[in-house]
C-alpha positions, 0 to 999 in steps of 0.5 A: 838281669831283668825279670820277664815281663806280665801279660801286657795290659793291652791283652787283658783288654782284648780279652775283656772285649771277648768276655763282653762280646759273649755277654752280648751274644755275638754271633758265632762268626764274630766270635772266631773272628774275634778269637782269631784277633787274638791268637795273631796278638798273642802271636806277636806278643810272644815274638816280641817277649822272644826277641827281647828275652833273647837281646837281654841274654845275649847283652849278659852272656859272657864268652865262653872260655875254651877250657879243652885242649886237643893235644897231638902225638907230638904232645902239642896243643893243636887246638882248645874247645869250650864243651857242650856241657861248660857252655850250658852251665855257665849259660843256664842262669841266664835263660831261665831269668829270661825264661829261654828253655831248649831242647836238642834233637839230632837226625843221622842221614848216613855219613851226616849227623845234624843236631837242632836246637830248638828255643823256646821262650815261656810266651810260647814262640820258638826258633831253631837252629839246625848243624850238620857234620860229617862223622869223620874217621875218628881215631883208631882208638874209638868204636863206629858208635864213639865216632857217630857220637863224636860227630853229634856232639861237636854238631850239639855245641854248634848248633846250641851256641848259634841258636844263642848267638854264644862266642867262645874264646881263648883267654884274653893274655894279650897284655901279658904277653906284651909285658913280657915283651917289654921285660924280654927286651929290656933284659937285652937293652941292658945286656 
């Protein structure tokens, strides 16, 4: 992992030019001109420092395995997941090498929820990525509450990965299964 990058060199200059300029006693116009200069440099740096850090922890970030399984009345895996807060751990190392932080906020507007997360680089620009859901029926076991906080959560986990461009997967067992083919049907060749 790479370390964030010092203030550019190129900055220190600009900074320095303002220091002379107020030695000099420019006028006030120039000076929040100059000032202005600045703030658009430092703008843009900390864009480029965002994109960068971003590149670099989505080229480390692995994928997220789907660890949960939702299981029917049948007792039959429907379908697995990778919960809000295994993506977070496994990823959290990550950001803060690249000194990416978020924050989540959620909004309820009836029967939607939508969570934001919003990502912030230590340079001091920021993205965000919104999701909205349904909050569905949920099942006769939950409360009105439960269901509500269903929805957020399923809506956190997909708005945080996307903000991160995070993919999470099945484990990879493709391999495995075609060697059980060839054991399966070498079985039969011999019968």
């Amino acid at each position: 992992m790479e370390v964030l990058p010092a203030i550019s060199s190129q900055q220190s200059s600009f900074d320095a030019l303002i220091s002379q300029a107020i030695d000099r006693n420019i006028s006030v116009e120039s000076l929040e001109r100059l000032l202005a200069m600045r703030r658009e440099l430092k703008t843009e740096h900390a864009k480029e420092e965002f994109h960068l850090a971003m590149s670099n922890f989505q080229a480390d970030c692995p994928t997220i395995k789907k660890t949960k399984s939702v299981v029917g009345k049948d007792s039959v895996v429907r379908y697995k997941f990778a919960p809000i807060e295994s993506i977070v751990y496994q990823v959290k190392p990550i950001l803060k090498a690249y000194g990416l932080s978020y924050s989540i906020q959620t909004t309820t507007h009836g029967e939607l929820v939508t969570a934001t997360c919003i990502v912030n680089h230590t340079l001091g620009h920021s993205e965000q990525s919104s999701f909205t859901v349904p909050t569905g029926q949920g099942t006769q076991l939950m409360s009105a509450p439960q269901v509500v906080a269903a929805a957020l959560t399923f809506a956190k986990r997909y708005a945080f990965c996307n903000a991160f461009g995070i993919l999470t997967g099945d484990e990879d067992n493709d391999a495995n299964r075609e060697e059980q083919l060839k054991s399966t049907q070498a079985q039969v060749n011999k019968i």
